[in-house]
Structure formats: C-alpha cells, structure tokens
SEKE-24394 format. One record per residue (C-alpha): residue number from 1; residue in one letter; x, y, z. Coordinates in pm, whole numbers, plus 50000, padded with zeros to 5 digits. Layout:
// residues N
<site><seq>NUM</seq><type>A</type><X>X</X><Y>Y</Y><Z>Z</Z></site>
...
***
This chain:
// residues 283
<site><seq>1</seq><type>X</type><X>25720</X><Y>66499</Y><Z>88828</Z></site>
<site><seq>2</seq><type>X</type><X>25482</X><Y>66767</Y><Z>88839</Z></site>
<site><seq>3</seq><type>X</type><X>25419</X><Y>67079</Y><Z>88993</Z></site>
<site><seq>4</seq><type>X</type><X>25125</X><Y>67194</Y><Z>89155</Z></site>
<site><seq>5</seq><type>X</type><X>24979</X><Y>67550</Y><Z>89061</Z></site>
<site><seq>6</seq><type>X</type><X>24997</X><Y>67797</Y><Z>89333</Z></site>
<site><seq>7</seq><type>X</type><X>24717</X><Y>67900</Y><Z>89474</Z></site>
<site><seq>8</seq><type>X</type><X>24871</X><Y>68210</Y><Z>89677</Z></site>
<site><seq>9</seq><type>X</type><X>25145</X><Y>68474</Y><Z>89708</Z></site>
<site><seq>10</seq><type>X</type><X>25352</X><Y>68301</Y><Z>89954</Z></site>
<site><seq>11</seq><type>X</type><X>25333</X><Y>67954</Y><Z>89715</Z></site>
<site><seq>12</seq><type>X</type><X>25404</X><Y>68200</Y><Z>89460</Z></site>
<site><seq>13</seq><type>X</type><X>25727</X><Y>68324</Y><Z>89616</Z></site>
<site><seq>14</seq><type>X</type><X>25863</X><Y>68013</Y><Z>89710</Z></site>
<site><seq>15</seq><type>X</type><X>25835</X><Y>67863</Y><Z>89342</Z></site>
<site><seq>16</seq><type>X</type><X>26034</X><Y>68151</Y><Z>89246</Z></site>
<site><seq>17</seq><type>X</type><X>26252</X><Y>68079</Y><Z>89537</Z></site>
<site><seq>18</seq><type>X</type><X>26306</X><Y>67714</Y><Z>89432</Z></site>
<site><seq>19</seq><type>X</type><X>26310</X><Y>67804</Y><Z>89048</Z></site>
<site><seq>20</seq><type>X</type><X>26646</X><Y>68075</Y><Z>89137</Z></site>
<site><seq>21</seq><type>X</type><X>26793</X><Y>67800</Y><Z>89403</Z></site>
<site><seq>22</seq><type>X</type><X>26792</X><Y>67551</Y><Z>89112</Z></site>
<site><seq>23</seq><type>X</type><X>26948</X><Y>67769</Y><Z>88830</Z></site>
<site><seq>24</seq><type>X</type><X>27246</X><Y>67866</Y><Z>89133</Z></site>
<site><seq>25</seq><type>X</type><X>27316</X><Y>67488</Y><Z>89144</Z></site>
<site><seq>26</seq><type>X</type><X>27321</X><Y>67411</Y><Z>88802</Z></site>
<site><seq>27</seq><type>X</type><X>27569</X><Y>67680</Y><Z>88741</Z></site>
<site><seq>28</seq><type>X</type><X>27766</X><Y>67608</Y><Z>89003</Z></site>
<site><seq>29</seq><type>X</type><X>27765</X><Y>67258</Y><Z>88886</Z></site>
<site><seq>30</seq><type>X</type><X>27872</X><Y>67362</Y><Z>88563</Z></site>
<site><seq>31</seq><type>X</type><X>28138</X><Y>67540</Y><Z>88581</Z></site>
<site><seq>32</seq><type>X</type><X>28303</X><Y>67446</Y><Z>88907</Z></site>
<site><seq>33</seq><type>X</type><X>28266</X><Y>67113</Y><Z>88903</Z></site>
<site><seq>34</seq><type>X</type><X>28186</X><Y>66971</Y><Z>88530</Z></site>
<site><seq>35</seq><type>X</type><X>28417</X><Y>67227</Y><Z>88330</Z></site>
<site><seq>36</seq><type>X</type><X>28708</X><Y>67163</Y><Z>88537</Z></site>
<site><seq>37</seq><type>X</type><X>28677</X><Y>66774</Y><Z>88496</Z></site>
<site><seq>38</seq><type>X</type><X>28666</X><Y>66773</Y><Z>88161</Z></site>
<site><seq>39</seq><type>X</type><X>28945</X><Y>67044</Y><Z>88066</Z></site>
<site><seq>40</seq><type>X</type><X>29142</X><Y>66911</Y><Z>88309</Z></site>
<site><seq>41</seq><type>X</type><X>29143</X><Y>67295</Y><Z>88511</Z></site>
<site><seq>42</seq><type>X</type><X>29485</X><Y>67404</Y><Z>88636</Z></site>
<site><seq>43</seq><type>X</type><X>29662</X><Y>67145</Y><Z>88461</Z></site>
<site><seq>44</seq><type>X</type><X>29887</X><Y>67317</Y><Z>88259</Z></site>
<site><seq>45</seq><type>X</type><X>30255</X><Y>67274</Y><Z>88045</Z></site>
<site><seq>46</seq><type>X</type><X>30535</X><Y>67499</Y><Z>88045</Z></site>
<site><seq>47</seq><type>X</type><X>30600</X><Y>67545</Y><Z>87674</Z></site>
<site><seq>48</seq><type>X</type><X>30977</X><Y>67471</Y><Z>87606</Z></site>
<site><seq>49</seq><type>X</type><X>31227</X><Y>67660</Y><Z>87383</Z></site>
<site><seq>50</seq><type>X</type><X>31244</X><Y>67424</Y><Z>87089</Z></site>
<site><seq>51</seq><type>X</type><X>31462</X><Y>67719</Y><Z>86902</Z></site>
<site><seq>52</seq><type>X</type><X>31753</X><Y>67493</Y><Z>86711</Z></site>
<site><seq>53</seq><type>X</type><X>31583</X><Y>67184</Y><Z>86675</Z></site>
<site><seq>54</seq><type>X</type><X>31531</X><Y>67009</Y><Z>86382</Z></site>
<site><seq>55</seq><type>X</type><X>31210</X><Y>66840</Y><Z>86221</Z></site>
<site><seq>56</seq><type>X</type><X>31347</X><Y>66539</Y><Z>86286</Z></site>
<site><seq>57</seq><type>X</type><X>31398</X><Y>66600</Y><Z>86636</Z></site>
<site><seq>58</seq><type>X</type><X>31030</X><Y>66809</Y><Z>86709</Z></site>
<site><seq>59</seq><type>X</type><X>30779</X><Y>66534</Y><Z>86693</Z></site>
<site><seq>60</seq><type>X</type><X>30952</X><Y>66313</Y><Z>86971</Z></site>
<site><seq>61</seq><type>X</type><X>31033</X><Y>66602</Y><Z>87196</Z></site>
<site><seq>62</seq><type>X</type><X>30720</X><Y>66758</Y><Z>87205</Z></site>
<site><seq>63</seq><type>X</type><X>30519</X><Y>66423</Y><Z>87191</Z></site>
<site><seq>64</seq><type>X</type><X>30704</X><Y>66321</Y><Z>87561</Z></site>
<site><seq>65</seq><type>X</type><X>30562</X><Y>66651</Y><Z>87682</Z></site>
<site><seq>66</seq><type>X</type><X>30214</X><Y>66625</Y><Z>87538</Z></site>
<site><seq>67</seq><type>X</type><X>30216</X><Y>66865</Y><Z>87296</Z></site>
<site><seq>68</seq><type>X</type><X>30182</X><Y>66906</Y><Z>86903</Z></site>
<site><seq>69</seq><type>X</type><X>30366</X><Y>67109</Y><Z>86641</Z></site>
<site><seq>70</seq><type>X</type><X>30291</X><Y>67280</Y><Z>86280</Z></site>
<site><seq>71</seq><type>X</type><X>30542</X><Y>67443</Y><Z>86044</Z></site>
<site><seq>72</seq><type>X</type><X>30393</X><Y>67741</Y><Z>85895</Z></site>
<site><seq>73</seq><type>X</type><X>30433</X><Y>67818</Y><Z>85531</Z></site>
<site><seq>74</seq><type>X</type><X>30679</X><Y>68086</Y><Z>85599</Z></site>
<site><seq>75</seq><type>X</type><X>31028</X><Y>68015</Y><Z>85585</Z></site>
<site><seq>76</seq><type>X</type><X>31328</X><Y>68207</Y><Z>85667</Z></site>
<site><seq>77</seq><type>X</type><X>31700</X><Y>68193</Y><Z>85646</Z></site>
<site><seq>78</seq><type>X</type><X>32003</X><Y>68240</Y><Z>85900</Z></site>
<site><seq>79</seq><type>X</type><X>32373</X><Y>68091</Y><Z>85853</Z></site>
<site><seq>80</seq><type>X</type><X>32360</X><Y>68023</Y><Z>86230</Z></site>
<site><seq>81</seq><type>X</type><X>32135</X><Y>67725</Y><Z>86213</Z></site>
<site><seq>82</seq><type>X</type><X>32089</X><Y>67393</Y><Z>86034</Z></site>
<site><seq>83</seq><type>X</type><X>31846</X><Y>67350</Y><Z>85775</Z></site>
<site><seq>84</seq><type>X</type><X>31494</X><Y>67283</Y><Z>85848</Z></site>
<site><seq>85</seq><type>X</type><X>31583</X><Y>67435</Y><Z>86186</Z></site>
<site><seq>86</seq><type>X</type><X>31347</X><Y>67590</Y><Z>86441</Z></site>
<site><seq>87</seq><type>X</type><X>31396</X><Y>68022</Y><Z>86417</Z></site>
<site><seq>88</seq><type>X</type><X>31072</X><Y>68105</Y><Z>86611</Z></site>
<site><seq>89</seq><type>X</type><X>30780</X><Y>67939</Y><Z>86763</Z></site>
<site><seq>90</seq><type>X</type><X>30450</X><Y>68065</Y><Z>86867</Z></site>
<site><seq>91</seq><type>X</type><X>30344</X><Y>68048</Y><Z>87218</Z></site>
<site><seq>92</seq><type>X</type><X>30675</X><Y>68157</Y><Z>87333</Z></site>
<site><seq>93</seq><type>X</type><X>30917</X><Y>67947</Y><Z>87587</Z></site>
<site><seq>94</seq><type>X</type><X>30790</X><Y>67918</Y><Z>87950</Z></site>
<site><seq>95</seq><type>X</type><X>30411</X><Y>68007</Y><Z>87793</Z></site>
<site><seq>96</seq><type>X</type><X>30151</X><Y>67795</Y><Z>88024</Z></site>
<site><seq>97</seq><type>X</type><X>29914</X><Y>67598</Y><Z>87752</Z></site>
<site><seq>98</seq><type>X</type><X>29697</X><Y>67334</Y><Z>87759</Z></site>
<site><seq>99</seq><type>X</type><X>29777</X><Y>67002</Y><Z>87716</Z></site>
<site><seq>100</seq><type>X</type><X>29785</X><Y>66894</Y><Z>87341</Z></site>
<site><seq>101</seq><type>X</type><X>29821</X><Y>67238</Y><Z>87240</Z></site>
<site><seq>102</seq><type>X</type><X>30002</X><Y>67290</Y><Z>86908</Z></site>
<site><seq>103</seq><type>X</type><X>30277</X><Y>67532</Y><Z>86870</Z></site>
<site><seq>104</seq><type>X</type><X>30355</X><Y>67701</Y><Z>86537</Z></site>
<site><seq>105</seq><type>X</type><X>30688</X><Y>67693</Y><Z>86430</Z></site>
<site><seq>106</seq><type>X</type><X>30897</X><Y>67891</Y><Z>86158</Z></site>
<site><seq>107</seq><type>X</type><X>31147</X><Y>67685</Y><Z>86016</Z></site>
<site><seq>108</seq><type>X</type><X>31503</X><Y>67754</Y><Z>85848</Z></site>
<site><seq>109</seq><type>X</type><X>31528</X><Y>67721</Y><Z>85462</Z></site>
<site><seq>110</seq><type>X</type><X>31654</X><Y>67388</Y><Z>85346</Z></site>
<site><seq>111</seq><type>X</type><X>31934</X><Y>67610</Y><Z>85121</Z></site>
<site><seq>112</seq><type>X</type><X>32015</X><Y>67987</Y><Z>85161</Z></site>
<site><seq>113</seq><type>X</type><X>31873</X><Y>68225</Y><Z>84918</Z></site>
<site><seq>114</seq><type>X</type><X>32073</X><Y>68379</Y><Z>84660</Z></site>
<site><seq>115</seq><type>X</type><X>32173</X><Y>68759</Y><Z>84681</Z></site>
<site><seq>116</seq><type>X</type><X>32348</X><Y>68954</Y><Z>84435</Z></site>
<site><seq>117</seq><type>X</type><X>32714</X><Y>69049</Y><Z>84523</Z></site>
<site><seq>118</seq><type>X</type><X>32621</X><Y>69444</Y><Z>84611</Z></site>
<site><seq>119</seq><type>X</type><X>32936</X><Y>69714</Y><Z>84495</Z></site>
<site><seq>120</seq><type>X</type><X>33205</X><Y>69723</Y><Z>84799</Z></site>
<site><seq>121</seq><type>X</type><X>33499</X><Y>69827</Y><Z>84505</Z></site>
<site><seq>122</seq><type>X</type><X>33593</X><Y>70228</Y><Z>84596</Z></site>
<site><seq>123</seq><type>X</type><X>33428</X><Y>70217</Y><Z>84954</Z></site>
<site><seq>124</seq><type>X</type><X>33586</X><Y>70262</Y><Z>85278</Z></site>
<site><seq>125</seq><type>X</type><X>33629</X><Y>69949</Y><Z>85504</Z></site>
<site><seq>126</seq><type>X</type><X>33351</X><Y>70098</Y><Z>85704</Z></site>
<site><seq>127</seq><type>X</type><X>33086</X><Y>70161</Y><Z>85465</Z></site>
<site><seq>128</seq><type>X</type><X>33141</X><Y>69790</Y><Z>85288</Z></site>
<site><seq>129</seq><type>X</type><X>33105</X><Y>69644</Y><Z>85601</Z></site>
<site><seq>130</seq><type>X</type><X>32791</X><Y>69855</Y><Z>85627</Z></site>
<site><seq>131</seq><type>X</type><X>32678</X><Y>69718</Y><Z>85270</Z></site>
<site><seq>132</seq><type>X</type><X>32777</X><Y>69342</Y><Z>85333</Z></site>
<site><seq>133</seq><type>X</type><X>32556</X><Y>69366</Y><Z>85676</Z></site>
<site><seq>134</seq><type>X</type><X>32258</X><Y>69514</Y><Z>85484</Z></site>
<site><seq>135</seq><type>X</type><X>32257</X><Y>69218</Y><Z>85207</Z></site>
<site><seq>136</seq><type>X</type><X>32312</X><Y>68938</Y><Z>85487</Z></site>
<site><seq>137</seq><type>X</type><X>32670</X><Y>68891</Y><Z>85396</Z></site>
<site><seq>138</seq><type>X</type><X>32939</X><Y>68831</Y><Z>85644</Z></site>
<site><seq>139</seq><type>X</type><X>33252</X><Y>69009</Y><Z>85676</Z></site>
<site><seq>140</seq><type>X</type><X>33600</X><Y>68735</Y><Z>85680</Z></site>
<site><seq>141</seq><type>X</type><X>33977</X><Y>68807</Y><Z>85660</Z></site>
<site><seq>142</seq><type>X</type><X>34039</X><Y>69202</Y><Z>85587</Z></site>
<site><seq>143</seq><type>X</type><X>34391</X><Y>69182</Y><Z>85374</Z></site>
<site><seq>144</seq><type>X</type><X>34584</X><Y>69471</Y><Z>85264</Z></site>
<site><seq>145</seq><type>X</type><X>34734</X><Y>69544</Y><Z>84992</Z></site>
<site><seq>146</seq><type>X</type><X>34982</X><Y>69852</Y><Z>84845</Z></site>
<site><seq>147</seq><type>X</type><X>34786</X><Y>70179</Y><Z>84772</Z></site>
<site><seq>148</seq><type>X</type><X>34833</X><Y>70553</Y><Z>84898</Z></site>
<site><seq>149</seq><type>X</type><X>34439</X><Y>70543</Y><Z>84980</Z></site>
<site><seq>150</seq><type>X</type><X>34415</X><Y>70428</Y><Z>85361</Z></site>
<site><seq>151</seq><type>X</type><X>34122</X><Y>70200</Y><Z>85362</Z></site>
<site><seq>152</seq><type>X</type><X>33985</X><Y>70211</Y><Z>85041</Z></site>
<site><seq>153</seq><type>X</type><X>33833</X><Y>69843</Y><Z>84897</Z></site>
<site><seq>154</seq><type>X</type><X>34030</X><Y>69743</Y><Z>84606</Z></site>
<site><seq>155</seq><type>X</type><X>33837</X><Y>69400</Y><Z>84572</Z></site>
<site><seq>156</seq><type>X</type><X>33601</X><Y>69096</Y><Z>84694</Z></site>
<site><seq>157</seq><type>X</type><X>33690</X><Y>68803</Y><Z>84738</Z></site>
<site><seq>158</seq><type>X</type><X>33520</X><Y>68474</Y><Z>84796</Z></site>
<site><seq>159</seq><type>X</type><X>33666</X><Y>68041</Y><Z>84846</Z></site>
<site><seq>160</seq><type>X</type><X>33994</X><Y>68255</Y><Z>84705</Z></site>
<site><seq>161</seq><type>X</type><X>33835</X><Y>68382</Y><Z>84374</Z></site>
<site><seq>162</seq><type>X</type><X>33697</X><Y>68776</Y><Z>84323</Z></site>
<site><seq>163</seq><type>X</type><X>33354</X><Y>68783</Y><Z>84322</Z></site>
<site><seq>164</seq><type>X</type><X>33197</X><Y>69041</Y><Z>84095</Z></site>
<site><seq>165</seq><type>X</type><X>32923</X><Y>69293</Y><Z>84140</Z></site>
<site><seq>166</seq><type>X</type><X>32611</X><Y>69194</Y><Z>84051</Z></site>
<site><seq>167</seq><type>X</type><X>32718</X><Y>68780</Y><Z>84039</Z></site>
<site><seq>168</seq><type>X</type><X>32459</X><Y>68607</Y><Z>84269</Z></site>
<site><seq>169</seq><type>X</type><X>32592</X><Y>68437</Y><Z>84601</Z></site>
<site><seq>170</seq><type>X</type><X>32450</X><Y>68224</Y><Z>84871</Z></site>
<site><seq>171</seq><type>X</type><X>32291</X><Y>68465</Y><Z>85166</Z></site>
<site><seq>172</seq><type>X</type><X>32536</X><Y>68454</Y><Z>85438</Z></site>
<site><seq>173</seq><type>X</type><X>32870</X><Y>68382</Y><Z>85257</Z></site>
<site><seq>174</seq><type>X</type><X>33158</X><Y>68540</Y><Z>85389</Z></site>
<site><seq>175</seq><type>X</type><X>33333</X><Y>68758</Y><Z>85187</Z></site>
<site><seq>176</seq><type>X</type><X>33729</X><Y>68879</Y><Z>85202</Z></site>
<site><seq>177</seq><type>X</type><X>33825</X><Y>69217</Y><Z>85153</Z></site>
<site><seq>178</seq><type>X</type><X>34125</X><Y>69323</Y><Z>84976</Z></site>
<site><seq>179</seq><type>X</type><X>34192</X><Y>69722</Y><Z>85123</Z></site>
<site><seq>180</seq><type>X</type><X>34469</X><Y>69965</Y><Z>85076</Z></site>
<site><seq>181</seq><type>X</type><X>34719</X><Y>69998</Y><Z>85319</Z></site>
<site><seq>182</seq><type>X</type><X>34754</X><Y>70384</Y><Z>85244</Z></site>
<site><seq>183</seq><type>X</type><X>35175</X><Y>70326</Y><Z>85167</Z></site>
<site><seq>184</seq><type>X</type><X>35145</X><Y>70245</Y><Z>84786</Z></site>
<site><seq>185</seq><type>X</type><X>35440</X><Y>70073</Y><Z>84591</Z></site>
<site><seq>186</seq><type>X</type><X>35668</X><Y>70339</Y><Z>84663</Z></site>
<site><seq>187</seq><type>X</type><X>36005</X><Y>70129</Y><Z>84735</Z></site>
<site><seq>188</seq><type>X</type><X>36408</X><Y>70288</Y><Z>84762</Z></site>
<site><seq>189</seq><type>X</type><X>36680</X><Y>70199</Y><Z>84863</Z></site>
<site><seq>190</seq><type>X</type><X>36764</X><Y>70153</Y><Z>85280</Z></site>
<site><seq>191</seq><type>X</type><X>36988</X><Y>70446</Y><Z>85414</Z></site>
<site><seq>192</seq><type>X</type><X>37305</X><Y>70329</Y><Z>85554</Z></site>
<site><seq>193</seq><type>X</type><X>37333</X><Y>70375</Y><Z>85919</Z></site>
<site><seq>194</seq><type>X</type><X>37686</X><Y>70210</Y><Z>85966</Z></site>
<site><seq>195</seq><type>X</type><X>37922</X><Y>70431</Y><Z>86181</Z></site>
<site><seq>196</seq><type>X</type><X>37614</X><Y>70664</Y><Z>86308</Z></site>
<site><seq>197</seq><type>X</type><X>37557</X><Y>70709</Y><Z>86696</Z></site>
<site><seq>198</seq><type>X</type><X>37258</X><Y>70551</Y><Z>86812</Z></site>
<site><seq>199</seq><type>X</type><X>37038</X><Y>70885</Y><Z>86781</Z></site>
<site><seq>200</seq><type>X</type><X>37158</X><Y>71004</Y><Z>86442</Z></site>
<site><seq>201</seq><type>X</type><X>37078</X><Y>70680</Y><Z>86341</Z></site>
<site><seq>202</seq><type>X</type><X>36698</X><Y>70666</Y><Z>86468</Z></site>
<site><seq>203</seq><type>X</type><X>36646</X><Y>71000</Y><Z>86315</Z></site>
<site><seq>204</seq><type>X</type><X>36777</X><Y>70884</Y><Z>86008</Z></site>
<site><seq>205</seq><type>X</type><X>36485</X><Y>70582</Y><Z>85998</Z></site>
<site><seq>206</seq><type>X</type><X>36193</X><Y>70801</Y><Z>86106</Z></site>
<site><seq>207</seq><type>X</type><X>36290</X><Y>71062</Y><Z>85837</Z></site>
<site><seq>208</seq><type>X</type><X>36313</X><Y>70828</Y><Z>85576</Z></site>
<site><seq>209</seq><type>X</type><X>35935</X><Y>70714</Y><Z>85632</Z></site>
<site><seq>210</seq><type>X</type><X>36055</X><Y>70421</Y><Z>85836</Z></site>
<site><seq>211</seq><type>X</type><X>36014</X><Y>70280</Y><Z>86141</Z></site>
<site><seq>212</seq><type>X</type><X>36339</X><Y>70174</Y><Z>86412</Z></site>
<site><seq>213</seq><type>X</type><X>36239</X><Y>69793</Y><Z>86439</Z></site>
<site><seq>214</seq><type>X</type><X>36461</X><Y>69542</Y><Z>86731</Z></site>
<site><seq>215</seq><type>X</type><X>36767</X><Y>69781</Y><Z>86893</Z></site>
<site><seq>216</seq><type>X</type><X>37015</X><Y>69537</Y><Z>86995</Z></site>
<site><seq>217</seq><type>X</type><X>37373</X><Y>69558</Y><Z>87188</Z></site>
<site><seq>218</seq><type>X</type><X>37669</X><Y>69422</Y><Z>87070</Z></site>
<site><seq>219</seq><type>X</type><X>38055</X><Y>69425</Y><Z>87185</Z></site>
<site><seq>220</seq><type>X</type><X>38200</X><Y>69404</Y><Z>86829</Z></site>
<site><seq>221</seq><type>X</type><X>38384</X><Y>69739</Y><Z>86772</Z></site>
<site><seq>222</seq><type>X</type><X>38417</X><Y>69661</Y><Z>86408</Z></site>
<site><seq>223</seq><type>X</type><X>38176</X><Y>69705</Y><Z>86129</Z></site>
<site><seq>224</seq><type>X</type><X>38149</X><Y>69672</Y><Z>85799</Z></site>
<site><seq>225</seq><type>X</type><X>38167</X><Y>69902</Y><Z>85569</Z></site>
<site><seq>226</seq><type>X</type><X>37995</X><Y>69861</Y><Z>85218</Z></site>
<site><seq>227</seq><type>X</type><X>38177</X><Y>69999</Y><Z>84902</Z></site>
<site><seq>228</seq><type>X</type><X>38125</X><Y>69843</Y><Z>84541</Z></site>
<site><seq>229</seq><type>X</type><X>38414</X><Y>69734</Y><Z>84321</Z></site>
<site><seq>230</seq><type>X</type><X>38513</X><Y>69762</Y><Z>83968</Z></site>
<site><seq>231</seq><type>X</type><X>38238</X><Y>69469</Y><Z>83868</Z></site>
<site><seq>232</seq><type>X</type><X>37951</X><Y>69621</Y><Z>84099</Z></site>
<site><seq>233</seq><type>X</type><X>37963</X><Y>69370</Y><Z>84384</Z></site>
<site><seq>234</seq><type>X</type><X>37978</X><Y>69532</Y><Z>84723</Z></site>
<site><seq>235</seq><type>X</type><X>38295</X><Y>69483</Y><Z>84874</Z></site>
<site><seq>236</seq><type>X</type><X>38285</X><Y>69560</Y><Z>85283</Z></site>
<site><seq>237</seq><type>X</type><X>38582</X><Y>69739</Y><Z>85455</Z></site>
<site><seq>238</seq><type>X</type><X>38578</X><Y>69674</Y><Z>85860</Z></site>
<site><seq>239</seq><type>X</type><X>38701</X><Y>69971</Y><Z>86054</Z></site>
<site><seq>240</seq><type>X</type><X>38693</X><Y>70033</Y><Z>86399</Z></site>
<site><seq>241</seq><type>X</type><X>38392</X><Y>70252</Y><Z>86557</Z></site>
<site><seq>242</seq><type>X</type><X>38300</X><Y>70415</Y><Z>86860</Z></site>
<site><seq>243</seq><type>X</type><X>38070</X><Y>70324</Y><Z>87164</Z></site>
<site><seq>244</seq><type>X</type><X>37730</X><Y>70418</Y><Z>87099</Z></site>
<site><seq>245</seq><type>X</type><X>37781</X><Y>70391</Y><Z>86662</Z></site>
<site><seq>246</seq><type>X</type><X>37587</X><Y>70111</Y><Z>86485</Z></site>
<site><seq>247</seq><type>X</type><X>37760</X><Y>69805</Y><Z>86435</Z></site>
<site><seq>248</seq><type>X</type><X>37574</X><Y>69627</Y><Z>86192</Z></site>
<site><seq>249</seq><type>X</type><X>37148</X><Y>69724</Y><Z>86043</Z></site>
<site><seq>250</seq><type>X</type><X>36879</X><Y>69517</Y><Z>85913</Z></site>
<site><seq>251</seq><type>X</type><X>36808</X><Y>69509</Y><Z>85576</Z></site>
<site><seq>252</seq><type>X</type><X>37164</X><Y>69604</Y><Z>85477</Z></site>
<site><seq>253</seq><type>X</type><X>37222</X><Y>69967</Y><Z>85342</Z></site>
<site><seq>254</seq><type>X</type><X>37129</X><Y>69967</Y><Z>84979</Z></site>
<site><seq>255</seq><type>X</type><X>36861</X><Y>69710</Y><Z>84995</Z></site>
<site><seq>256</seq><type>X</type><X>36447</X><Y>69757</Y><Z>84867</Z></site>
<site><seq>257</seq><type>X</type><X>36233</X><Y>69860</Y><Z>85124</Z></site>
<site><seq>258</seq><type>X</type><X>35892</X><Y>70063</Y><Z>85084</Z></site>
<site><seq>259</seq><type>X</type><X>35785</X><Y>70333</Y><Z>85343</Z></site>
<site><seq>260</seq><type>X</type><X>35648</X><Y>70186</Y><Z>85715</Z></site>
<site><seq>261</seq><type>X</type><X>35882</X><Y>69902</Y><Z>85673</Z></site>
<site><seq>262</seq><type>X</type><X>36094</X><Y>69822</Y><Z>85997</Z></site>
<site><seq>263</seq><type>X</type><X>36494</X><Y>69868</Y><Z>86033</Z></site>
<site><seq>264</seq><type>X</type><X>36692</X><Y>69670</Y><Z>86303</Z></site>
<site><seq>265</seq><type>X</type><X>37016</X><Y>69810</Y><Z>86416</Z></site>
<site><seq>266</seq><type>X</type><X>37314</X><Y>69695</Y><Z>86678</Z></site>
<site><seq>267</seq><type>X</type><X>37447</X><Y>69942</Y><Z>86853</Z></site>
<site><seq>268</seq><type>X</type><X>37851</X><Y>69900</Y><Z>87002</Z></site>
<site><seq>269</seq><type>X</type><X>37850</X><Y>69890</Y><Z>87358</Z></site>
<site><seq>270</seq><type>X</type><X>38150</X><Y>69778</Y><Z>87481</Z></site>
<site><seq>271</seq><type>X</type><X>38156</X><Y>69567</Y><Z>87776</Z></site>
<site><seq>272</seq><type>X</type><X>38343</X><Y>69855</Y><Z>87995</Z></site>
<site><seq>273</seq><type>X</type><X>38078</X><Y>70049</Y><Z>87930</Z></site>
<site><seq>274</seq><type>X</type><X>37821</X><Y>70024</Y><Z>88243</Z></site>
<site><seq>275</seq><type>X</type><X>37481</X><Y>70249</Y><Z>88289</Z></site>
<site><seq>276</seq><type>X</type><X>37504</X><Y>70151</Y><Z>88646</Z></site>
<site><seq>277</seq><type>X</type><X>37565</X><Y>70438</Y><Z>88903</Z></site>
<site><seq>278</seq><type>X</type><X>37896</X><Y>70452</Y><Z>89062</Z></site>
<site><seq>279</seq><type>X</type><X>38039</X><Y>70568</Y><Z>89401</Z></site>
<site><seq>280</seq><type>X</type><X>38170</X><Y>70909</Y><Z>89220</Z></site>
<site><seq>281</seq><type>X</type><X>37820</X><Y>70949</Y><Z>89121</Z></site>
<site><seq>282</seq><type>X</type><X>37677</X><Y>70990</Y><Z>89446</Z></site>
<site><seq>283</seq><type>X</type><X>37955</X><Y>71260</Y><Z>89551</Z></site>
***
C-alpha cells in the first residue's frame, strides 16, 4: 500500500486528518476492546477470610475459587489457633482481585515460643495480671491462701507445680495464682452464744471478727449447756431458755475458727409465738 505525496494544502490536511483518525482507532481498539479480552475486564473475586484455616485446608479452598496462596517467612504465635494456622492474609477479606491472584498469608508457629516465667511473687493481683498479659501468659484459677496482706501473690503455679522466676515456659500457658486472703492464720476459739437473745448473740459474732452465717428457728426450749469434767471432756447440762435465746450454734462454743469464718445459730421460737398482727393490734 502506498501513499501518494501531496501535492497541496488541502491533501496536506486531510493526510493529517486520516493519520489522527487512525491513531483514535487504534487506541480505542486497544484498550476498549483488546485489553478487556485478554484481562478478562470486570471480572473480578471477592477475596475470602481464610483466617483459621490450616495449610492443609488452603490449597483446595482457594483453588475452587481461582486463586493462589504463599506463606511468608514470618511466623507468629497465638494460643487461640492451631498450628500452621492462618493469623493474617494480605489482600484483606471481601478485597476485589483478579483471578489467579495470590494472597500472602502469615501463618501460626508449629510450637509456641518459650518465655521466661517474669516475677509475679510480692505483687498485687492487679499488677501480676498486668505482668502475665505483657509476657503473653494467661491468667487461670486465682486461689487464696492465709496472709494478713489482702491480695498480695504468694506464688505461681503451673499443671499443679510452682513455676519459678526466670524458668522458661511455653508462650500462652496459663498460670495459677496463689494470693493472700488478707485474714492470716490467726485461729481461737468460737464464743459461746448458748442462752444469748438473738441480738446479743449477733453482736457477739461481728465483734469477734466473724460473720452470723444461716439463722434458723427452732421450738426446742432446751439447750445444751457445755461444761468440762474432771478428765477434760465436755459434759453438756440442758436447761430451759427463753423465746428469742439461742438454742443450739454452729461450730460448737470452744471449737477453732480463724477470723471471717461463718457462725450458724437457732434461735427458740416457740410455736405460740406469732409475728402476725392481731385484732388488739389494730385497736
């Protein structure tokens, strides 16, 4: 094909014409016609949330959908998922990508790291839990135990032995905390309430550090009372008492108890007695 010269302005200025006309269609061509056909335009996949899933699971589940996967070298650790677990993945869920795309994926350690077993001993409850948090350690059963200092650590404990500072643990263990329950050892002896009206009787328990546990009724007008023979035994003389007066306690008078602990007591109230109003009441 060839082109003839131009022998004036006018054949000039349609050349041009033609030459401009030409370059339009091949673009056009290009890029809305060509380009779309062969990167298949506006066909796209919604990139699913593969967070969870295991190696073993990945290649089949993103092969039905078109689409590839890489692990990057990186590799992190949580106690919330399996090993070799998905923990992140790059495009995001619900990303629009091309077909075949790949989609980078950071997977969960085949074994936790170690850590070593960071000071809790002499802390509050609240600033161990603090520590535990910051070495990836996870807080299990709080237990107390007898001490005067309210919430003070007195040890760690792991699969039911104590774990010492500095030993090195699996990130993510859970650790047991042995804390004071601010009462101590201090035990005596449990104040006899026998024979006391109901109120002398509750004043009796708070004073003495305790605390009035179960108050129950009872029609027996007789109670024991304890004494202790010749050979030390207790030896309990029944006598009658009035309504209102506790009838029996629990523990018994004399027994060990330690400060906070709870006291039961019946109190007589004989079955004439009635806190229902009457018709003299009401005149």
């Amino acid at each position: 094909m060839s082109f003839r010269k131009p022998t004036s302005l006018k054949d000039f200025l349609l050349h041009i014409l033609a030459l401009i006309g030409s370059t339009v269609l091949i673009v056009v061509a290009v890029f809305y016609v060509w380009l779309p056909i062969s990167t298949n335009h506006g066909e796209t996949i919604t990139v699913p949330d593969i967070q969870g899933m295991t190696v073993n699971e990945l290649e089949d589940f993103l092969g039905k959908r078109s689409l590839r996967f890489e692990a990057t070298p990186d590799s992190s650790y949580s106690p919330d998922f399996p090993p070799l677990a998905v923990l992140r993945q790059v495009p995001q869920p619900n990303t629009k990508v091309k077909e075949n795309r790949k989609i980078y994926v950071t997977l969960n350690a085949e074994s936790p790291p170690k850590v070593r077993m960071p000071k809790v001993e002499d802390l509050s409850l609240k600033s161990a839990m603090m520590v535990l948090k910051s070495y990836d350690l996870k807080l299990g059963k709080v237990k107390y135990v007898p001490d005067v200092f309210f919430g003070v650590v007195h040890e760690a404990r792991m699969d039911a032995r104590t774990v010492l500072e500095g030993e090195k643990i699996a990130k993510g263990s859970t650790i047991e905390l042995l804390v004071g329950d601010g009462y101590g050892n201090t035990t005596f002896q449990s104040p006899n309430l026998i024979g006391l009206d109901q109120e002398e009787a509750e004043v009796a328990i708070i004073g003495s550090g305790l605390r009035v546990g179960k108050v129950q009724f009872t029609s027996k007008s007789q109670a024991g009372f304890g004494a202790v023979d010749t050979v030390g035994s207790e030896v309990l003389t029944y006598r009658s008492i009035s309504p209102g007066a506790i009838q029996q306690q629990y523990p018994r008078p004399g027994r060990t108890i330690k400060i906070n602990d709870l006291i039961d007591i019946w109190v007589y109230k004989p079955d004439s007695i009635s806190n229902a109003s009457t018709i003299l009441d009401n005149q």
